[in-house]
KOLZA-629542 format. One record per atom (N, C-alpha, C): x negated, y negated, z; residue in one letter. Coordinates in steps of 0.001 Angstrom, whole numbers, padded with zeros to 6 digits, always signed. Example, Ala and Ser with C-alpha at 12.3 -4.5 7.8 and 13.67 -1.06 7.14 Angstrom:
BEGIN
-013190+005690+007800A -012300+004500+007800A -013200+003300+007800A -012850+002250+007080S -013670+001060+007140S -012900-000030+007870S 
//
This chain:
BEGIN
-021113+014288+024156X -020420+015008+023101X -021309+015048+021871X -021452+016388+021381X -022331+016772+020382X -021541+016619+018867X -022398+016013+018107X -021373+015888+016666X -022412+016842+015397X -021662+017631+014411X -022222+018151+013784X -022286+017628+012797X -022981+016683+011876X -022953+016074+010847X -022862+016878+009188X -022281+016605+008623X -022018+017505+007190X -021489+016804+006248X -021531+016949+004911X -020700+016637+003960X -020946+015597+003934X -022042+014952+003190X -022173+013371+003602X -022157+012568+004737X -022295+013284+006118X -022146+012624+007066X -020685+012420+007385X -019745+013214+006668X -018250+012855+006778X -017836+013729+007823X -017975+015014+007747X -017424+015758+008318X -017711+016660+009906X -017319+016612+010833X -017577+016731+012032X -017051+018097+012601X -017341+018475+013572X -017116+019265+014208X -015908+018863+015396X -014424+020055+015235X -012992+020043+015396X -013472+019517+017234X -014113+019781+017839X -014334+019018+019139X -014807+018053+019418X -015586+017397+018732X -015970+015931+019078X -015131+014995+018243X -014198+015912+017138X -013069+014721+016536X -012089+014283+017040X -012152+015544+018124X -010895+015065+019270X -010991+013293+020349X -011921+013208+020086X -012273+011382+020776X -011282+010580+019837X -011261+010931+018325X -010396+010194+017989X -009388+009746+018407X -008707+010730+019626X -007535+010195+019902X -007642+010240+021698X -008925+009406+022020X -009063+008976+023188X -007925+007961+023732X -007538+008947+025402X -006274+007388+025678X -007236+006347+026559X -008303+006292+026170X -009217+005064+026547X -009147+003872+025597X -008747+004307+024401X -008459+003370+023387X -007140+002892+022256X -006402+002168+023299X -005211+002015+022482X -005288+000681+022116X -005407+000616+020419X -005125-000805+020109X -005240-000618+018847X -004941-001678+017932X -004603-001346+016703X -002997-002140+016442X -002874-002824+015098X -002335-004052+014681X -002048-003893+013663X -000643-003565+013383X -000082-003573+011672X +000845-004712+011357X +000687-005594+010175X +001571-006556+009581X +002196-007086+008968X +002746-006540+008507X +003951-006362+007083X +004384-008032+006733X +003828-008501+005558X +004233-009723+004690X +005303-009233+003560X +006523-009450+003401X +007623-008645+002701X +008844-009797+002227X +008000-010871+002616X +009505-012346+002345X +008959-013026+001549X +007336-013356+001016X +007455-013928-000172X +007655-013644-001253X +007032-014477-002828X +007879-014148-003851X +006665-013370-004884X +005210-013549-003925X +003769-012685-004877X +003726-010764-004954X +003711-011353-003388X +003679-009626-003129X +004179-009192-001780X +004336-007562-002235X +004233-007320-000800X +003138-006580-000097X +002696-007150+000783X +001195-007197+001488X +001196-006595+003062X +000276-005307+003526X +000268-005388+004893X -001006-005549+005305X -001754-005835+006321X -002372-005474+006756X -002485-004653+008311X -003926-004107+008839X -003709-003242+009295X -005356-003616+010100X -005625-003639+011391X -006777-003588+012249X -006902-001942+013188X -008164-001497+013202X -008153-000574+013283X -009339-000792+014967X -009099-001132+015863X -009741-001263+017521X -010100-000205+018190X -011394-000001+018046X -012146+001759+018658X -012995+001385+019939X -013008+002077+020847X -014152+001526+021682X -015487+002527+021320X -015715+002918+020382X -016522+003601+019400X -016646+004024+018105X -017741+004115+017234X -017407+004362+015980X -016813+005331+015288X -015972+005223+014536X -014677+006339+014322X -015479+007202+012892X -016670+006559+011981X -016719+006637+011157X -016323+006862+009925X -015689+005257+009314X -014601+005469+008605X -015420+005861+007472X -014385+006295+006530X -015212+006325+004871X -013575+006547+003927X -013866+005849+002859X -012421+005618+002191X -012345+006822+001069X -011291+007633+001267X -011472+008832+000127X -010209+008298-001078X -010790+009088-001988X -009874+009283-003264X -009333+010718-003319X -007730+010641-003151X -007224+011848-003171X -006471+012365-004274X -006637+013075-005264X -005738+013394-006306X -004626+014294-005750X -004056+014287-007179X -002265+014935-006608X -002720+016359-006546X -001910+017493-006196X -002516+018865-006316X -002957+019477-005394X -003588+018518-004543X -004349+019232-003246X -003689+019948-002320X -004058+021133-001911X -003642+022103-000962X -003903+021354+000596X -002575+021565+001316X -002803+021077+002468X -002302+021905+003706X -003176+022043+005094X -002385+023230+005688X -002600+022083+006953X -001010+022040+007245X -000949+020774+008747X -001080+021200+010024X -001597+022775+010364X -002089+023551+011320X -003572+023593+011776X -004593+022332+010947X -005727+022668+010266X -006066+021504+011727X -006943+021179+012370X -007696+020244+012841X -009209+020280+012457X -009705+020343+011235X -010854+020619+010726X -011018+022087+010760X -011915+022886+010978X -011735+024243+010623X -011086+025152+012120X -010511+024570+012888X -009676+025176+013762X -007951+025267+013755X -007482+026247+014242X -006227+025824+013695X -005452+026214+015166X -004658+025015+014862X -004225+024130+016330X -002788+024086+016781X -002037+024801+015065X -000305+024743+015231X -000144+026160+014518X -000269+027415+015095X +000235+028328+014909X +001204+029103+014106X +002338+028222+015162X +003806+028488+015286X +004348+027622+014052X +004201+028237+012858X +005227+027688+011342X +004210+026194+010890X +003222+026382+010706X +002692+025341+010387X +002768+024342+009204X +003061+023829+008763X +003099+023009+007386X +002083+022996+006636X +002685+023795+005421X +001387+024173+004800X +002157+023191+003461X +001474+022135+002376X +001710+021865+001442X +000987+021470+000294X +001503+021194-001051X +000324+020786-002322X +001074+019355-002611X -000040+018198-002553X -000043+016996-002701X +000806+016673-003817X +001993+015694-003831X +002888+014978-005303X +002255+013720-005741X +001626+013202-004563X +001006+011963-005063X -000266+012015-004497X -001246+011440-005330X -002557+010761-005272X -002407+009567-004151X -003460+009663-003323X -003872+008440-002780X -005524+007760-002503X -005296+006652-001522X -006497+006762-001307X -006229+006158-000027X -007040+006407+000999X -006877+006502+002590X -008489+006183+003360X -008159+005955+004324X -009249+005455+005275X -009034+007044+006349X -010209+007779+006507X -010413+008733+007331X -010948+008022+008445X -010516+008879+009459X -011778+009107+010701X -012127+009913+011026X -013569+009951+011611X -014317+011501+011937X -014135+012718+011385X -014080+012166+009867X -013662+013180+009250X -012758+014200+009493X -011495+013750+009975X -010587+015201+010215X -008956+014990+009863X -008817+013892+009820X -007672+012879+009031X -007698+011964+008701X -006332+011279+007987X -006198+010202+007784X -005467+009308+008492X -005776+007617+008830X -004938+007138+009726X -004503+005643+009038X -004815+005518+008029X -004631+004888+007220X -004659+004984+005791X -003725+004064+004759X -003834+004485+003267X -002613+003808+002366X -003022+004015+001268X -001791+004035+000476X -001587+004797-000684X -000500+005631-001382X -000386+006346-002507X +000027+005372-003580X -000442+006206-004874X -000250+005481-006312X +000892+005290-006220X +002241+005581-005360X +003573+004700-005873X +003584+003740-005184X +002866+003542-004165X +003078+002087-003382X +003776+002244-002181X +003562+003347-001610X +003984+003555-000173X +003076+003764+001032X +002593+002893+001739X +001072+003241+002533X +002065+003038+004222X +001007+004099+004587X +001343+004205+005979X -000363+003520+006964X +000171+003893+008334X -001160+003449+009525X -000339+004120+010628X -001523+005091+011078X -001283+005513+012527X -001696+004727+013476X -000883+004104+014749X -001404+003424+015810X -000996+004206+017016X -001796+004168+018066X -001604+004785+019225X -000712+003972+020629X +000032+005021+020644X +001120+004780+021629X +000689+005749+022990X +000924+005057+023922X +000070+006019+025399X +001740+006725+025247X +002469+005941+025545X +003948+007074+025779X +004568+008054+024883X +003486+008589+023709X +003856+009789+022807X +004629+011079+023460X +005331+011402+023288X +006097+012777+023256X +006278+013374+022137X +005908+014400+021213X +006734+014851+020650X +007850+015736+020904X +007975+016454+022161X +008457+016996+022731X +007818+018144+022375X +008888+019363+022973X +008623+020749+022928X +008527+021151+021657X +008259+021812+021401X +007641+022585+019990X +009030+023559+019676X +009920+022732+018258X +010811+023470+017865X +010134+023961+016465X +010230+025513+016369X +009463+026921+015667X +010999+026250+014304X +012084+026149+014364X +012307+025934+013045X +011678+024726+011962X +011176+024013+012767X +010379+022809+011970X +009018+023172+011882X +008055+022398+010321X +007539+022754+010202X +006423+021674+011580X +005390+022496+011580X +004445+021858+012775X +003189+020762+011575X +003187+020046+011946X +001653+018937+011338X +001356+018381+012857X -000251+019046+012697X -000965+018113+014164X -000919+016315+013710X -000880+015786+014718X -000577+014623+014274X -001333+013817+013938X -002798+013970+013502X -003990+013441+012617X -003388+013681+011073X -002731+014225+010813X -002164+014593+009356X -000698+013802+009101X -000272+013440+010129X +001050+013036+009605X +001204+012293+008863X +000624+010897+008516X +000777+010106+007577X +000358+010703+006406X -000621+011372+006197X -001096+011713+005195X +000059+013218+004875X +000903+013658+004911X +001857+014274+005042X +002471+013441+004011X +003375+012065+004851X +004440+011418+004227X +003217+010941+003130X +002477+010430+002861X +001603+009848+001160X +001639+011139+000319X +001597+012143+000612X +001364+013662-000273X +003057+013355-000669X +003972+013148+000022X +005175+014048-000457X +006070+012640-000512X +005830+011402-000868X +006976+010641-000568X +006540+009190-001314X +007140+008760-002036X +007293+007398-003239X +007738+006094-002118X +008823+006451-001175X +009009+005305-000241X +009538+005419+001196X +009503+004481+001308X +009683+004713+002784X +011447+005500+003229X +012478+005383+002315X +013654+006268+002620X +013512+007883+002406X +012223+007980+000978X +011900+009501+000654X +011150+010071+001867X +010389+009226+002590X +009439+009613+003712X +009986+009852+005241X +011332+009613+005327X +012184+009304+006205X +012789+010578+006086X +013150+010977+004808X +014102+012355+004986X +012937+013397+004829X +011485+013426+004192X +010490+014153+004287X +010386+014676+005488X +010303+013746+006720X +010582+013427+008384X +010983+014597+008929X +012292+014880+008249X +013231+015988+008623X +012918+017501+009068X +011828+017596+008001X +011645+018973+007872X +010154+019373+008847X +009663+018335+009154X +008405+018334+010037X +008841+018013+011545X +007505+018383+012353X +007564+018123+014173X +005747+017682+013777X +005026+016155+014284X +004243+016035+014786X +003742+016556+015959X +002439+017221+015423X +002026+018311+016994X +001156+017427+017940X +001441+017802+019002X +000079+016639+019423X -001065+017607+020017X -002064+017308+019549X -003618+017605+019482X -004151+017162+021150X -004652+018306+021362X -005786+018145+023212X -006606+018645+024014X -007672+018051+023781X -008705+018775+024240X -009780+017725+024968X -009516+018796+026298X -010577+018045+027611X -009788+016738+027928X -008579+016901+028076X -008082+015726+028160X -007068+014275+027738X -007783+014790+025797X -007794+013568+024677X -006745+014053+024225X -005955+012765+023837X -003948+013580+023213X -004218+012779+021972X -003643+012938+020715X -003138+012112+019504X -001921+011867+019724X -002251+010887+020821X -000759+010012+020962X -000424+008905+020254X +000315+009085+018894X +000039+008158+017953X +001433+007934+017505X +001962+006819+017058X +003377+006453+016257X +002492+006150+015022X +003693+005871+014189X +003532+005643+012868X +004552+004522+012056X +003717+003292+011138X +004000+002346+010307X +003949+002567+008743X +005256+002420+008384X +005177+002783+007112X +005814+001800+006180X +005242+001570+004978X +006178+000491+004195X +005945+000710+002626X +006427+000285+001483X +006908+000589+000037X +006669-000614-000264X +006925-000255-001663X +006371-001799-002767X +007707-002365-002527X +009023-002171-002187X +009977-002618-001937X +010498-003846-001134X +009389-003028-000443X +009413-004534+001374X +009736-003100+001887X +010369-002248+001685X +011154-001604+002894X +010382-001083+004228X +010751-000721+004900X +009841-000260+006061X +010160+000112+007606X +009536+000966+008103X +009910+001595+009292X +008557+001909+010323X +009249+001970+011288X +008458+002347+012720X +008952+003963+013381X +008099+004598+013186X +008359+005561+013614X +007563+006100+015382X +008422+006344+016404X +007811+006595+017696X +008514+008101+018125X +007963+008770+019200X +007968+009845+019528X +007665+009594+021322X +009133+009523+021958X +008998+008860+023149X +010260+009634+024002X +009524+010346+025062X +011218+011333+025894X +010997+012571+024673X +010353+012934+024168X +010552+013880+023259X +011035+013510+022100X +011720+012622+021858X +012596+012350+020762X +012458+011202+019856X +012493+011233+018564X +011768+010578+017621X +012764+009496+017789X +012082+008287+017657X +012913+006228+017573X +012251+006145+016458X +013440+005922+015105X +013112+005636+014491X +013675+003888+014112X +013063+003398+013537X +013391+001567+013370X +013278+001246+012048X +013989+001407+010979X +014504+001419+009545X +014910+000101+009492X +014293-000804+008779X +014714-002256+007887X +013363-002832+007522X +013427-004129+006618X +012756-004789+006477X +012216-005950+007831X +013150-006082+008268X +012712-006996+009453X +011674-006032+010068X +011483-004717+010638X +010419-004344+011417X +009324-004363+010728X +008147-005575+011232X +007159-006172+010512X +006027-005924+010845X +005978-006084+012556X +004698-005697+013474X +004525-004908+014402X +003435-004116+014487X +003464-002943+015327X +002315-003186+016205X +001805-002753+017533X +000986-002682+017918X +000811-001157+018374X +000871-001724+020256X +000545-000380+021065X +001804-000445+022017X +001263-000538+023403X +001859-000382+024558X +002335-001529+024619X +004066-001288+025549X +004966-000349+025616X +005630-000220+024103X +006742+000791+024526X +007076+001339+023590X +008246+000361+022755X +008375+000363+021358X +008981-000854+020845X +009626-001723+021292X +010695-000439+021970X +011765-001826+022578X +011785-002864+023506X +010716-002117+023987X +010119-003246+025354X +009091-004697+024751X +008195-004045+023652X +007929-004906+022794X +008626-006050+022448X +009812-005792+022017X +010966-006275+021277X +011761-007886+022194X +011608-006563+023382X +012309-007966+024382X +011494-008853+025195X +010070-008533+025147X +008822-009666+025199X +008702-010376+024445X +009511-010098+023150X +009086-011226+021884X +010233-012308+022196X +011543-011825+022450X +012783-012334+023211X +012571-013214+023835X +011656-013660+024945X +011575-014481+025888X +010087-016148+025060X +009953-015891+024095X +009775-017031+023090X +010503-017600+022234X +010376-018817+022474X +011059-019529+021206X +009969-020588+020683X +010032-019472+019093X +008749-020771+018786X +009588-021958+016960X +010162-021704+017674X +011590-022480+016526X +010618-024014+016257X +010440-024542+016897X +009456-026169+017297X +008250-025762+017621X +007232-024748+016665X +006390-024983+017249X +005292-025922+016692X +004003-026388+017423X +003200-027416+017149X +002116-026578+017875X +000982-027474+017676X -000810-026521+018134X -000886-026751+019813X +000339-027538+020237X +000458-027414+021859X +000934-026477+022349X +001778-025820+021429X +002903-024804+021731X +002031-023653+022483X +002269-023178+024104X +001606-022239+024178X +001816-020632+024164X +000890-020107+023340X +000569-018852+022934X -000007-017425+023867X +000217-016394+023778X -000612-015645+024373X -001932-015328+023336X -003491-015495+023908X -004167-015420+023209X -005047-014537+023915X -004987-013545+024654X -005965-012108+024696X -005386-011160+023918X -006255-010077+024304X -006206-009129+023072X -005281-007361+023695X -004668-007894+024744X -003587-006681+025190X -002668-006575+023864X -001600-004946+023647X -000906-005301+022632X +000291-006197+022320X +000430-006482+023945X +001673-007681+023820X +001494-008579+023289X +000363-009417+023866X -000305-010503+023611X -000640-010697+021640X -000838-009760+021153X -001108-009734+020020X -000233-008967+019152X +001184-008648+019646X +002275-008372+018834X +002782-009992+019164X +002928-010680+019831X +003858-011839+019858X +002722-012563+018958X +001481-012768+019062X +000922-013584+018032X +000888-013170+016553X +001204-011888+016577X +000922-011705+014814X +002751-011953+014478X +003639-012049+015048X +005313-012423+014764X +004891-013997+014497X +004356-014439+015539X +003993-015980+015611X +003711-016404+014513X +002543-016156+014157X +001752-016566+012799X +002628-015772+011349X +002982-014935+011329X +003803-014278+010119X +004937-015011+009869X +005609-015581+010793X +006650-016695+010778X +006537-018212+009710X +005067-018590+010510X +004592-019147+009687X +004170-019933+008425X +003413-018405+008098X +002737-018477+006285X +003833-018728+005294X +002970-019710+004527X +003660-020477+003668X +003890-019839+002685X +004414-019725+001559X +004562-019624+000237X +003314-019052-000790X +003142-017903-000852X +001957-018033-002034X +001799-018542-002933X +000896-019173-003484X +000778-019274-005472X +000185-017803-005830X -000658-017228-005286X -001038-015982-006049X -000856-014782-005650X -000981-013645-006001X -001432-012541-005229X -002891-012421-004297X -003481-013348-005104X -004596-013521-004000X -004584-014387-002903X -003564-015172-002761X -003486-016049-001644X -002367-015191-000464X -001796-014434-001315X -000509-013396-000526X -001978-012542+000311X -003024-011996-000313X -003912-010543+000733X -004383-011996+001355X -005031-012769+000957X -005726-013722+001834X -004813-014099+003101X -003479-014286+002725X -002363-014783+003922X -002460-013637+005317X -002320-012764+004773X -001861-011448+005586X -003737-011155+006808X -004318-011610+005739X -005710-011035+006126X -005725-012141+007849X -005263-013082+007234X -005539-014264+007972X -005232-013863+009826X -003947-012893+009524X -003283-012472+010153X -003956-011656+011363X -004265-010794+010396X -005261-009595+010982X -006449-010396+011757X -007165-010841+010879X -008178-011447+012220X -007953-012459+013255X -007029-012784+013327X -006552-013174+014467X -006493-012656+015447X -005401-011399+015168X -005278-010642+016432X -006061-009252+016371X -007227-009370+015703X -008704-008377+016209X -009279-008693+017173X -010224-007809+017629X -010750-007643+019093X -011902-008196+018882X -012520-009283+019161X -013596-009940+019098X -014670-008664+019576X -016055-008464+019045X -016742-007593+019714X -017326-007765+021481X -017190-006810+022062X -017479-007084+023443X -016387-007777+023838X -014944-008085+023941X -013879-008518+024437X -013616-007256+025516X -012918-008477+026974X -013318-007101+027753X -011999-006492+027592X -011817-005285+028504X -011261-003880+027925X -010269-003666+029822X -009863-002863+029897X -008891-002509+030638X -010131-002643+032285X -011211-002114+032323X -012173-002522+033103X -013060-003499+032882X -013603-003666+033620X -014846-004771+033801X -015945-003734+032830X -016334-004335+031854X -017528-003760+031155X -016706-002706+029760X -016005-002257+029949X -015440-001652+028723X -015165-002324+027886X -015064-002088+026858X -014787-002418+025300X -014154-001935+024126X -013514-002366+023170X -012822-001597+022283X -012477-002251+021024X -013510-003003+020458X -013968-003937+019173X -013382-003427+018394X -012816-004612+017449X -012322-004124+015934X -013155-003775+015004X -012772-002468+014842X -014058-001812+014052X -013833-001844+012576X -012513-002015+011625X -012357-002660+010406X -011174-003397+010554X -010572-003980+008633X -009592-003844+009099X -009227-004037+007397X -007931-003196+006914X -007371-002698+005640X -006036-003961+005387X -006006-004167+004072X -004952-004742+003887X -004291-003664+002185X -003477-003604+002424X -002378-002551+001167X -001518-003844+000597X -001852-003924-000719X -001451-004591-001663X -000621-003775-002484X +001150-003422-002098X +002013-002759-002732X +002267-002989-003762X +002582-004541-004234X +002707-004638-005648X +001718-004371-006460X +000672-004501-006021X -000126-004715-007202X -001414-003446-007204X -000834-002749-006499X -001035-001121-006261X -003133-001954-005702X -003246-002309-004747X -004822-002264-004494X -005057-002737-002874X -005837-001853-002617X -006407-001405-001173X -007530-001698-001343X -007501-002909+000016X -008576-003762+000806X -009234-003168+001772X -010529-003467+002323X -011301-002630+003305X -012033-003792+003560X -012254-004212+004910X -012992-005034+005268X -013484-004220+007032X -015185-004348+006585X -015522-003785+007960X -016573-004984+008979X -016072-004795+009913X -015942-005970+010780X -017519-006146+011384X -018129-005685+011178X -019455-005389+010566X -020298-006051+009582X -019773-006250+008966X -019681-006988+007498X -018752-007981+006958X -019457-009175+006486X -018519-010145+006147X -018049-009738+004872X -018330-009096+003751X -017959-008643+002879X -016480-007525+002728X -015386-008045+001624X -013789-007333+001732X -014523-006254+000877X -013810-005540+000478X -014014-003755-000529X -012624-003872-000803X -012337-003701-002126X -011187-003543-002642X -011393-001975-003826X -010029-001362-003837X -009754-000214-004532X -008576-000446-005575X -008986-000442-006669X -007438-000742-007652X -007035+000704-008252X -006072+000988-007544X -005658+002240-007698X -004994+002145-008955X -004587+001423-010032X -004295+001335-011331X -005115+002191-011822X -006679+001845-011712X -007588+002386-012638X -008097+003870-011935X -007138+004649-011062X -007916+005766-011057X -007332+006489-011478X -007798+008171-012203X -007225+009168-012650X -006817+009934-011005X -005724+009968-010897X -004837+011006-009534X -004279+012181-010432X -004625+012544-011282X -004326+013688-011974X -004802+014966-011354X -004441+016219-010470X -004302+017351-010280X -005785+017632-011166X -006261+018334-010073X -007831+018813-011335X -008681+017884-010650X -008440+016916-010520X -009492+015166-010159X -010200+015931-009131X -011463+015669-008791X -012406+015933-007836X -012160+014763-006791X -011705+015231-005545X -012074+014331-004332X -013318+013206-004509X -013097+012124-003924X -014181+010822-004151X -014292+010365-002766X -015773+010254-002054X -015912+009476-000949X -016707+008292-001245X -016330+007585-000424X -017494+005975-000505X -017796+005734+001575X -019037+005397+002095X -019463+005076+002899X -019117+003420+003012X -018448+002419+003250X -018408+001596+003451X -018930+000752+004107X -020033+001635+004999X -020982+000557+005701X -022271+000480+004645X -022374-000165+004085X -023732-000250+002630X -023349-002101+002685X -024667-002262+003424X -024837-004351+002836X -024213-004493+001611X -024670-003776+000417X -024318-004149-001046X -023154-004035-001519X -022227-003466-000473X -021282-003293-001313X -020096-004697-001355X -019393-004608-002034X -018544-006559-002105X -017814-006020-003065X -016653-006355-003354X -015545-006667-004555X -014813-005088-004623X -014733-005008-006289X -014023-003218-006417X -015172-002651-006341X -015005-001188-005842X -015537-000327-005446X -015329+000709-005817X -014308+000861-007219X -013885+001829-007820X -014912+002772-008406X -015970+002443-008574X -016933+003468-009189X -018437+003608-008470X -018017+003041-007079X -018851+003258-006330X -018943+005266-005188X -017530+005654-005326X -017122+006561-004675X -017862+007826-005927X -018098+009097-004741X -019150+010409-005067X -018283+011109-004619X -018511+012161-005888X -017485+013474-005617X -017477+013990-004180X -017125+014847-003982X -016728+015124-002459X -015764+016900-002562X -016508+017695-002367X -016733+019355-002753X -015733+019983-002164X -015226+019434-000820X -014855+019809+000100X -013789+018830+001182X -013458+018879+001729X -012445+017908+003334X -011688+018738+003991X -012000+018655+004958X -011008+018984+006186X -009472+019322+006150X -008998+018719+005301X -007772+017525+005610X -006932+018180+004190X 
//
């Protein structure tokens, strides 16, 4: 597969972005910290069995968005969702053609994870269509929290994207400075949605509820370092360990011990590099991994690559309508700490 490099190396050509949503690679780990008294904290592992090439953009409010768009091809015809951004964010792309991670200046960040049993079903022409590389970035354009993003929901159909094969078979994790938060799946055609604070952790395969009643058959009420765990890196195995450990974590003193808690989380249940994969010899390494700091409005980037975190304090950016798009390359040795004025205009996006 041939890639056309552009725009800083960001932007690709609408056929080789389609790997993004290879069903060779399902994995990926979201973790909602929402019960202590610092913050509320998620994090988020992002497991590729290739490089997705992330790069973290700055999105001001204003932006024109057409959800028919898969980079310069257009993929949903039939009533497409065309809209102009209410809120500023800032988001983790891949292959330049969406977003699959992020959070907006009110404190509502979403993460796409891939589900093999996606349906959106049949294509109903009264809703509007968004291919489903855009959907999250949909609900951050138009929605303050996770109940505004819920009835946003309404008026859209996630399309699913395919070519040579490759589906964007993807659900979606969403949560608010509130704690609040939801799981959104697309399974039989028909959207499961899972509305409360208790829904904390998301992985992959199977589909929640089956999830749900694998977690059922533990009791870790007494547990101790004998207690035994599932410790490979399937998504069962690492939805019951990130409940495990979230159970856990103690009490913060800071906001920095709240991202440090959550982080703790995340690398746990990341994919060691070269961990084997559904065959003998395959692979599907954690290729970063983001933590969204709701209260305190600031987005973490840590690439697994690098021992060094990247933080974004969305306090200090102008999201004012007019604002020029901002990219940052995150694979740079030098980079460490905020990164707020490390990001270069950016002329142009896909997305």
């Amino acid at each position: 597969m041939k890639r056309k490099a552009a725009l800083h190396g960001l932007l690709i050509s609408s056929t080789a972005s389609l790997a993004l949503w290879s069903p060779i690679a399902d994995a990926c780990t979201r973790t909602l910290w929402n019960t202590n008294q610092q913050a509320v904290v998620a994090s988020r592992s992002m497991d590729w069995s290739e490089p997705t090439q992330p790069r973290l953009l700055i999105l001001p409010r204003g932006m024109a968005r057409d959800g028919g768009k898969l980079g310069p091809a257009t993929v949903v015809k039939d009533n497409p969702a065309r809209w102009t951004s209410k809120h500023g964010s800032v988001v983790t792309s891949a292959y330049g053609v969406g977003a699959v991670d992020g959070v907006n200046e009110k404190g509502l960040a979403m993460h796409l994870l891939f589900l093999t049993a996606t349906d959106y079903g049949a294509r109903e022409p009264g809703k509007q269509g968004v291919q489903a590389g855009l959907w999250g970035q949909y609900l951050l354009d138009n929605a303050a929290t996770v109940s505004e993003a819920l009835q946003a929901m309404k008026a859209i159909q996630p399309v699913m994207v395919e070519y040579a094969g490759f589906k964007s078979s993807l659900h979606l994790a969403i949560e608010d400075a509130s704690g609040d938060s939801a799981l959104i799946q697309y399974v039989d055609g028909k959207p499961h949605i899972y509305h409360g604070r208790e829904y904390r952790v998301l992985t992959n395969d199977p589909p929640y509820e089956r999830q749900l009643a694998e977690l059922k058959k533990w009791d870790f009420s007494q547990a101790t370092r004998q207690t035994p765990l599932p410790g490979n890196v399937n998504p069962v195995d690492r939805f019951i360990r990130a409940n495990y450990f979230l159970d856990t974590l103690r009490e913060p003193q800071s906001q920095r011990q709240a991202v440090a808690s959550i982080l703790s989380i995340a690398r746990n249940v990341s994919v060691p590099f070269n961990a084997p994969y559904k065959t003998p010899g395959s692979t599907y390494d954690t290729e970063y991994r983001t933590v969204a700091d709701l209260s305190d409005k600031q987005y973490f980037f840590e690439l697994a690559s690098s021992p060094n975190l990247l933080r974004v304090d969305l306090a200090k950016i102008d999201f004012s309508a007019g604002q020029t798009a901002r990219i940052l390359n995150p694979d740079q040795e030098e980079l460490a700490g905020e990164v707020n004025d490390r990001f270069q205009p950016l002329a142009k996006v896909l997305f």
